[in-house]
BAKENU-116428 format. One line per field, with one value per atom (N, C-alpha, C): residue in one letter; atom name; z, y, x. Coordinates in pm, 1 decimal. Layout:
BEGIN
residuo: (A,...) .
atomo: (CA,...) .
w: (Z,...) .
v: (Y,...) .
u: (X,...) .
This chain:
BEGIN
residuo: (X,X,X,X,X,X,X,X,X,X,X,X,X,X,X,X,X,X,X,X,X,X,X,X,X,X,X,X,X,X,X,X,X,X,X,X,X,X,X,X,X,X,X,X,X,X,X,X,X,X,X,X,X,X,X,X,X,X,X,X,X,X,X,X,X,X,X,X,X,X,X,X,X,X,X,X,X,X,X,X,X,X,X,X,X,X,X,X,X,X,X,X,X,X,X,X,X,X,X,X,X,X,X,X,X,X,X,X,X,X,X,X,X,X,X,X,X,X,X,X,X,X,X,X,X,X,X,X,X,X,X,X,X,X,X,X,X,X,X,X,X,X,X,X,X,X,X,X,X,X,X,X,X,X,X,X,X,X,X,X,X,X,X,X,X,X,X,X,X,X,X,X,X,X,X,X,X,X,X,X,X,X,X,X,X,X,X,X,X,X,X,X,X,X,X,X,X,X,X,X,X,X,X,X,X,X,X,X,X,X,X,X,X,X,X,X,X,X,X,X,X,X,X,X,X,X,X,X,X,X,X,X,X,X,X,X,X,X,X,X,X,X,X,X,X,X) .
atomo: (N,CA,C,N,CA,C,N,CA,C,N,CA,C,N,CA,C,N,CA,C,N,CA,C,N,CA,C,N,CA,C,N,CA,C,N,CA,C,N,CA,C,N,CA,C,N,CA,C,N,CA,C,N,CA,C,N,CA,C,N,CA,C,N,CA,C,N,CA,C,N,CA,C,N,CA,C,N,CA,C,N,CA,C,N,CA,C,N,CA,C,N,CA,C,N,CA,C,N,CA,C,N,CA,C,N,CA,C,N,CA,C,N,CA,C,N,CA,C,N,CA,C,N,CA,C,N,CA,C,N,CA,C,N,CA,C,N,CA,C,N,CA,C,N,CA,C,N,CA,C,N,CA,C,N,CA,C,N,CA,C,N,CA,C,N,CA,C,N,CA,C,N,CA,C,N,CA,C,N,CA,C,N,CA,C,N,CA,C,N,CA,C,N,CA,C,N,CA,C,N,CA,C,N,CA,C,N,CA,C,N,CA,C,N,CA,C,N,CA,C,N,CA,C,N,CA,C,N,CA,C,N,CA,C,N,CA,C,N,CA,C,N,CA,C,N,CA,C,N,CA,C,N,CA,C,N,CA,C,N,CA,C,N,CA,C,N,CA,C,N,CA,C,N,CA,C,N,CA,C,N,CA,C,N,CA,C) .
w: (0.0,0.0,0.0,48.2,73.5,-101.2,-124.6,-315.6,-413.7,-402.1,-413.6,-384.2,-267.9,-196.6,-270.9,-264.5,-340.3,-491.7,-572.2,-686.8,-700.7,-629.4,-595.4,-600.3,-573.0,-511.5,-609.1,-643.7,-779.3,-899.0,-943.6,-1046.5,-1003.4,-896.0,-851.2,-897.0,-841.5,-840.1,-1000.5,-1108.5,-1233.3,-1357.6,-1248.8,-1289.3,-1282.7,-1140.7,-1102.6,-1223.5,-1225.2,-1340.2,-1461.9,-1509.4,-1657.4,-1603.8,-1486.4,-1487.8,-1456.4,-1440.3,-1380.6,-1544.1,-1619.3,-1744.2,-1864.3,-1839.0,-1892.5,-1849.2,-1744.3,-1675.0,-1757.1,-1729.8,-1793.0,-1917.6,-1952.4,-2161.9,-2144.4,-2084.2,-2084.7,-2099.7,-2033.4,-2042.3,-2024.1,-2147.9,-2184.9,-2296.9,-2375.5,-2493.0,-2403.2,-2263.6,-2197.7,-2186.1,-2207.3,-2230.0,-2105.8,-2005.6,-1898.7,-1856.3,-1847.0,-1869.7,-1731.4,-1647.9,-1529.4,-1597.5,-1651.8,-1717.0,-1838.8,-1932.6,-2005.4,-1981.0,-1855.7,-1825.9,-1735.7,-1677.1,-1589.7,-1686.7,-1793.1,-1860.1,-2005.9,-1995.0,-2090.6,-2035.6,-1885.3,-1805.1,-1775.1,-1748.8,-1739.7,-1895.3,-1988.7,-2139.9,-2121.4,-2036.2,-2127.1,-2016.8,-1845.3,-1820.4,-1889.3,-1941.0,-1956.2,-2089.8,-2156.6,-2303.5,-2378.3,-2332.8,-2352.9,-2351.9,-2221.2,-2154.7,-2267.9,-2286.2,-2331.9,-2511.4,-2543.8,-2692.6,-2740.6,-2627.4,-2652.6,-2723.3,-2648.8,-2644.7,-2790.5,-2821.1,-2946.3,-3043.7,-3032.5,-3191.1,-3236.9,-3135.7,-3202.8,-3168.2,-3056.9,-3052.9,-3146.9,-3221.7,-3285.6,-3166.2,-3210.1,-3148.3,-3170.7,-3088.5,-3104.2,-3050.7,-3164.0,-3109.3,-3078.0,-3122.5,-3139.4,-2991.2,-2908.3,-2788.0,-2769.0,-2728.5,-2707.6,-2614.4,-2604.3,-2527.7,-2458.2,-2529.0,-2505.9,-2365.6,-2271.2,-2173.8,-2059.7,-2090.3,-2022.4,-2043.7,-2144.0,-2180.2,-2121.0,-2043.8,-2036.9,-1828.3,-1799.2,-1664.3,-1640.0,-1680.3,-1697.5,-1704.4,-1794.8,-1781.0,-1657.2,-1608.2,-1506.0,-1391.8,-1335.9,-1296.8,-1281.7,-1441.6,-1422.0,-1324.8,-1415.9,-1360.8,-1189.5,-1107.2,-983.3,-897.1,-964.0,-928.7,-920.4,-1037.3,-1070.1,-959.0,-919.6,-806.6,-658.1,-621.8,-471.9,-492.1) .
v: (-119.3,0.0,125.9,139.7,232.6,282.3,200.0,231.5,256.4,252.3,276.2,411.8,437.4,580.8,689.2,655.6,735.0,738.8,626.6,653.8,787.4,736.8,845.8,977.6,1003.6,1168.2,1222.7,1096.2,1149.9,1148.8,1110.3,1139.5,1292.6,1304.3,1408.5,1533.8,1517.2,1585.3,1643.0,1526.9,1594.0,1630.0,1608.6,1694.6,1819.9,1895.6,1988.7,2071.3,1987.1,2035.2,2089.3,1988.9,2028.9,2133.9,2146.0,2245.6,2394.5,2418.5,2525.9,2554.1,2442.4,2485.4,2530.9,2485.4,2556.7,2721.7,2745.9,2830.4,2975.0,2919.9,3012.1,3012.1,2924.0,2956.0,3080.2,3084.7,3259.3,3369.2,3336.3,3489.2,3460.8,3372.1,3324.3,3475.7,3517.8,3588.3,3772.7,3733.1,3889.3,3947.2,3805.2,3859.5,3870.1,3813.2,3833.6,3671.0,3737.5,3577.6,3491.6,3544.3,3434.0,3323.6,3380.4,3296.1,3224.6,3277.5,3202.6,3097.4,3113.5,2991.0,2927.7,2935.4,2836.5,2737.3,2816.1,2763.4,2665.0,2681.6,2596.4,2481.6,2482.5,2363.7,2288.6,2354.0,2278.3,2203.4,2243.9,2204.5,2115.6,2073.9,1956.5,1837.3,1872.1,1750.2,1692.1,1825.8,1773.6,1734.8,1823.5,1798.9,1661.7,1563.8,1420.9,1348.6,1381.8,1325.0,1373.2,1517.5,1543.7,1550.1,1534.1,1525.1,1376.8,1328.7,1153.9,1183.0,1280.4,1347.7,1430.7,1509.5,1596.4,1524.7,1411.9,1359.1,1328.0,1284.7,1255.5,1344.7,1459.7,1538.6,1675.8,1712.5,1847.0,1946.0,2094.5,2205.3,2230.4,2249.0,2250.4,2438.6,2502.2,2656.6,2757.5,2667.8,2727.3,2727.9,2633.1,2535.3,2474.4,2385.2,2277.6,2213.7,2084.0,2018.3,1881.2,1874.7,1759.1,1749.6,1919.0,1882.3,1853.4,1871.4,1840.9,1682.5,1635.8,1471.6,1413.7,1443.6,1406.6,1437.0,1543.5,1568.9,1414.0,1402.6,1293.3,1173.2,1124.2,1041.2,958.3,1088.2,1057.9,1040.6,1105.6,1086.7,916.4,891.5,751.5,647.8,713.1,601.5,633.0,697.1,752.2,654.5,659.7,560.8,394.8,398.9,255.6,217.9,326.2,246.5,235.9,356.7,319.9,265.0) .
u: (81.8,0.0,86.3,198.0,269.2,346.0,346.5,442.8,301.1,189.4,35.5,36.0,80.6,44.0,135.6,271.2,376.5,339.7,298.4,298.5,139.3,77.5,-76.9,28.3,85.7,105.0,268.5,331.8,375.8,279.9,173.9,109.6,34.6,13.5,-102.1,27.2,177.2,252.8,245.4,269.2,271.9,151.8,54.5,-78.9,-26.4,0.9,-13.6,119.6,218.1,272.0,243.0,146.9,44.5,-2.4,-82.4,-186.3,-126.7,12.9,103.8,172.1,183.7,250.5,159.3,-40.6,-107.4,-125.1,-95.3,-146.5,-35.9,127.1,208.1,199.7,118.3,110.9,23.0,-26.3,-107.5,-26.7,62.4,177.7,282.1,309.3,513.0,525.7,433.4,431.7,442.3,430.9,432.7,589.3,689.5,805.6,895.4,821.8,873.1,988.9,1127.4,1223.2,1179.1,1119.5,1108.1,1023.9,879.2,842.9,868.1,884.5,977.6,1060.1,1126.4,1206.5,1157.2,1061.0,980.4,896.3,826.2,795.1,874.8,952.4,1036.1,1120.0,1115.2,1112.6,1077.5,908.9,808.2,796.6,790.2,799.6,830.4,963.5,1078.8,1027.8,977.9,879.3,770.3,690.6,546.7,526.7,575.1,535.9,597.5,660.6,666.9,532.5,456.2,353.7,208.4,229.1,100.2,125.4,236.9,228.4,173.0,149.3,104.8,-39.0,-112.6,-284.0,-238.9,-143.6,-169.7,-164.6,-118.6,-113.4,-245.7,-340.7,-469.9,-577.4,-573.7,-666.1,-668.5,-642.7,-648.2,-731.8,-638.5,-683.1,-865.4,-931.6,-1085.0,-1100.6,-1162.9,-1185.2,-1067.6,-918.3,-847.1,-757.2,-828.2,-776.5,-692.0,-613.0,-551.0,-584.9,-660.1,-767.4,-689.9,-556.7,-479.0,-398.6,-365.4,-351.9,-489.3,-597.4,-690.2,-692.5,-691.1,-709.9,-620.0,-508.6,-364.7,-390.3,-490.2,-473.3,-557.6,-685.9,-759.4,-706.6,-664.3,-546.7,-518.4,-438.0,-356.6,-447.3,-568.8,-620.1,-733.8,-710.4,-781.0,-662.4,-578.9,-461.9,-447.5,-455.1,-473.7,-543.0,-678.9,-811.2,-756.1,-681.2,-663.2,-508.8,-506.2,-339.7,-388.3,-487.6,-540.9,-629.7) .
């Protein structure tokens, strides 16, 4: 139960990643280098994980819907370890 529990809270961990590296796609283009380089870090974790979701979801409304499919995901998989 205990390697159950850890893997629970590293997946929860790199949700929160996706959801911190959607968040700076809002204002990587403001020019500001903190973000920029927070965000191009976050890039080189996440975007392995969620380019799995872009290859078959296309942008919808001009969206990118693939890190939501990808938070989900991880979340099934969550369910399925505890």
């Amino acid at each position: 139960m205990q390697i159950g529990y850890v893997v629970y809270r590293l997946l929860n961990f790199y949700e929160m990643l996706i959801f911190v590296q959607v968040l700076l796609s809002w204002f990587v283009s403001s020019g500001n280098k903190f973000v920029v380089d927070v965000y191009g870090a976050l890039s080189t974790l996440v975007d392995p994980f969620v380019n799995l979701f872009r290859r078959f979801i296309p942008p919808l409304a001009g969206l990118d819907w693939s890190p939501f499919i990808a938070i989900l995901v991880l979340q099934l998989v969550q369910r399925l370890v505890l």
